[in-house]
C-alpha positions, 0 to 999 in steps of 0.5 A: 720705152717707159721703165717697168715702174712707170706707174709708181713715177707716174703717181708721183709726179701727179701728186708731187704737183698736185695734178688731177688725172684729168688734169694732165691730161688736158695739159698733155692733150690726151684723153684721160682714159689714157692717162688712167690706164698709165696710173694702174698700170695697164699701160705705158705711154708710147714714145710719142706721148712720153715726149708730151708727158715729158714736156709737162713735167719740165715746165714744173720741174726745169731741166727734167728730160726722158732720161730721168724716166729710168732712174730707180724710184728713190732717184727719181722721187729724189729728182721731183724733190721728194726726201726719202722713200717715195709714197705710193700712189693711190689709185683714182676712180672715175665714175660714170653715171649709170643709164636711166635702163638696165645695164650691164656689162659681160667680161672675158669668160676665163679660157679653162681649157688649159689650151691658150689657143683656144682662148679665142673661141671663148672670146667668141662666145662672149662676144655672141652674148653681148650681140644677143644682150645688145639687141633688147631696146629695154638694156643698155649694154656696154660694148665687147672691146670695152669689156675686153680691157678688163682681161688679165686686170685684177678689178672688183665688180664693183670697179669694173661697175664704177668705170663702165657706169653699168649695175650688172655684170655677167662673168664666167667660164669656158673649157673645150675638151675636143667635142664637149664644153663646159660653160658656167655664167654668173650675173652680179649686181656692180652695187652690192656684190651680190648674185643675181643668177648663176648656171652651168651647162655641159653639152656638145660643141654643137649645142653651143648657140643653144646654151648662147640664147639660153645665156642671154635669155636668162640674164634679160628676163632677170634684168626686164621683166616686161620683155615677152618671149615674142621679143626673145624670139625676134632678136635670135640671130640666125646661127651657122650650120657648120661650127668649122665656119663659126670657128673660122669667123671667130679667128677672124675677130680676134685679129680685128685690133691688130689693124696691120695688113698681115692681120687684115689678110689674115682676117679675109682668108678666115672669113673666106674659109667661114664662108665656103663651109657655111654660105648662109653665115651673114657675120662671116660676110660682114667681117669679111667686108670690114677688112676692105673698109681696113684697107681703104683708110689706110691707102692699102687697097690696090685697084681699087676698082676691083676692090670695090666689085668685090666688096660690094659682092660680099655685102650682097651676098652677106644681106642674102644670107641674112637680111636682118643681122644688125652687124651685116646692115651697117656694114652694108651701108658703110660699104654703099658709102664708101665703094659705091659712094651712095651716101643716102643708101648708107645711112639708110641701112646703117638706120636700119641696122640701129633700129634693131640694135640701138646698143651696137657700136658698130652701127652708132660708128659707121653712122657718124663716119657717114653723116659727116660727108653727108653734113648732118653733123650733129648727128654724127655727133649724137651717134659718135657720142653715143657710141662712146658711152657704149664703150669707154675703153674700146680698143678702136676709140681712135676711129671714134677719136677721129671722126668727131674731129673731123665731125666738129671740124665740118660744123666750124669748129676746128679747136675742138676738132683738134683735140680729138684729133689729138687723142686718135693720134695717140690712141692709135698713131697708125691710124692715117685718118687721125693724123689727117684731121690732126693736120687740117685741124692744127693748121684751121687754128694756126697751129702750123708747126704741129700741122706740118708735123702732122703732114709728115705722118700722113706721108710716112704712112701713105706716101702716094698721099694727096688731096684729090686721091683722098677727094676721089677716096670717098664721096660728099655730098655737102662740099661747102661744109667740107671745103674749110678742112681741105683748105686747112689741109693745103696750108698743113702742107698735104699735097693736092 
């Protein structure tokens, strides 16, 4: 493990040898948000990416080894060839070009409940906000996995507005004291610090999904003045009757990152339980389904014949429930994809689900996954793109990461395909799927060694692993556009 000091080392070496963070990061093969986060000390690298970094550093500085990473600072300043005390760094920028549209970003509220628990229900309620902003055509709204990354940093505004790229930001305040909440929410322009409009609410629990719309309407009539109160009516999502069953689904999203198969059976017994209390909650459905989408990529679902059944009822009984909640729509067609392997039928809904919501990650992903068996890979490409945008910093870029390296693998060409791949790896090396595209994209550029090493990971994670389980996993509709990547994938060395 990196020492406690990473950050100041890391400044270091980038100034001892005039690397630009983007810099390295191309050297290194990672994405420069990585090696952002390493700088301000939100993050430390992983064994993997120590070993790469570590690599970079010796070839400028001969004989540097991963134990040097453990001196003390001025041993190691004294290591890179720095005389006396060590400068610190300072921290780099990067800034995003704001859209041509409203934009806003809405932060963690702080959980004043003094019940560390229940820091999930207000991560909730934020998240409801951002789904309510998300559905306005007239605002760009950055995703809630990206907003999330600023939990616990000490970031200005105008930071947070700078590396997000947007020139609003909502914050605020959340305390539960057993029926009644006490809300406060506050918008400020990125640009000038200063506040556009600021409320507090006190009410019951169940006047919850009130103070949401009220939230939400408040912040779009201060940013677009056009929007009528028709189109605020339109975008309401219809709300759960019973709070247990809202409460149940918030503990189901708070373990959607974990990405493990405790998690993910953690996230279906709570959603079942959201479900049994309130059958006509179509998220809870939607999250529910997600968790089988989990388990398909990553070789965990059994019989997958059963799983498909009950899946595929899930996402019937989900769209009854509600036929126009956006997150249920592409889930729906993700679903169709992959368990019925109808790709036409998901990317029809998936359509449907980004007419309503062109802001929601969760349609713009889904969508580019999709295309790519399909073969409309610029599409894919646009949609994954976009998707990005929404959300520099998600949590779950490496399935972004991964299904724009096997999008630009299909549309020939592999080199570009492989850097991605490289950056899912390393985002998440957990993740089967990137470690595939990393292994038939490597091995399509005559990179063998890190192909075969690339295979290794496959197999370590799914060792029942093979070409024509992976053929029979999901569905294609264009095979000559596919056909180079499996062939890539014989000559890395994955079984047939």
């Amino acid at each position: 493990m990196p020492a406690p000091d990473f950050a100041l080392k890391f400044g270091l070496v980038l100034k001892v040898f005039n690397l630009s963070r983007g810099r390295l990061a191309q050297a290194v093969g990672i994405d420069k948000s990585v090696v952002s986060r390493w700088a301000s000390g939100v993050q430390t690298p992983t064994d993997h990416n120590l070993s790469l970094l570590t690599e970079t550093v010796a070839r400028h500085r001969p004989g540097f080894n991963r134990f040097d990473w453990d001196l003390d600072s001025a041993a190691f300043a004294a290591r890179l060839g720095i005389a006396g005390d060590p400068p610190i760094p300072s921290v780099e920028t990067s800034v995003l070009s704001l859209p041509d549209r409203p934009s806003i970003a809405v932060l963690p509220f702080s959980n004043l409940s003094g019940d560390p628990e229940q820091a999930y229900f207000a991560d909730g309620v934020v998240e409801d906000i951002i789904n309510a902003l998300s559905r306005f055509k007239s605002l760009f709204v950055i995703s809630r996995s990206s907003s999330f990354a600023y939990r616990g940093r000490m970031a200005s505004i105008r930071q947070v507005g700078c590396e997000l790229g947007v020139r609003y930001v909502l914050e605020g305040s959340m305390r539960r004291a057993g029926g009644q909440l006490r809300c406060t929410a506050q918008l400020v322009d990125a640009a000038t610090g200063g506040h556009v409009w600021a409320d507090r609410f006190d009410m019951p629990v169940e006047d919850l999904f009130e103070v949401q719309d009220r939230i939400a309407e408040a912040v779009v009539g201060v940013l677009d003045h056009a929007v009528q109160h028709a189109e605020i009516e339109r975008v309401r999502r219809k709300r759960p009757e019973h709070m247990g069953a809202y409460d149940f689904y918030l503990r189901s999203l708070a373990q959607t990152d974990a990405f493990t198969v405790k998690s993910v059976d953690a996230m279906l017994q709570a959603c079942r339980r959201a479900i049994a209390l309130d059958p006509s909650f179509a998220p809870a459905y939607a999250l529910a389904a997600r968790t089988y989408i989990q388990r398909l990529v990553q070789g965990w679902l059994g019989d997958e014949k059963r799983a498909a059944t009950e899946v595929l009822d899930l996402v019937e009984a989900g769209l009854g429930a509600d036929r126009l909640d956006p997150l249920m729509l592409a889930t729906a067609g993700h679903c169709f994809a992959w368990f019925e392997h109808d790709l036409a039928k998901g990317i029809a809904y998936i359509d449907e689900a980004i007419e309503i919501t062109p802001n929601l990650v969760h349609a713009l992903l889904p969508s580019g996954v999709v295309r790519v068996r399909a073969g409309q890979t610029r599409t894919a490409i646009e949609h994954l793109d976009r998707a990005r945008r929404l959300s520099p910093h998600d949590s779950r870029n490496y399935a972004i990461y991964q299904a724009l390296a096997l999008a630009h693998h299909v549309d020939g060409d592999p080199a570009t395909a492989c850097a991605w791949a490289r950056r899912a790896v390393q985002h998440n090396p957990n993740y089967l799927p990137g470690w595939g595209a990393l292994a038939s994209s490597a091995a399509a550029i005559g990179r063998l060694d890190e192909a075969r090493d690339a295979t290794r990971r496959v197999l370590a994670l799914e060792p029942g692993f093979s070409i024509g389980r992976l053929l029979r996993r999901y569905p294609i509709s264009a095979p000559e556009k596919l056909a180079p990547v499996f062939e890539a994938m014989r000559r890395a060395g994955l079984p047939d």
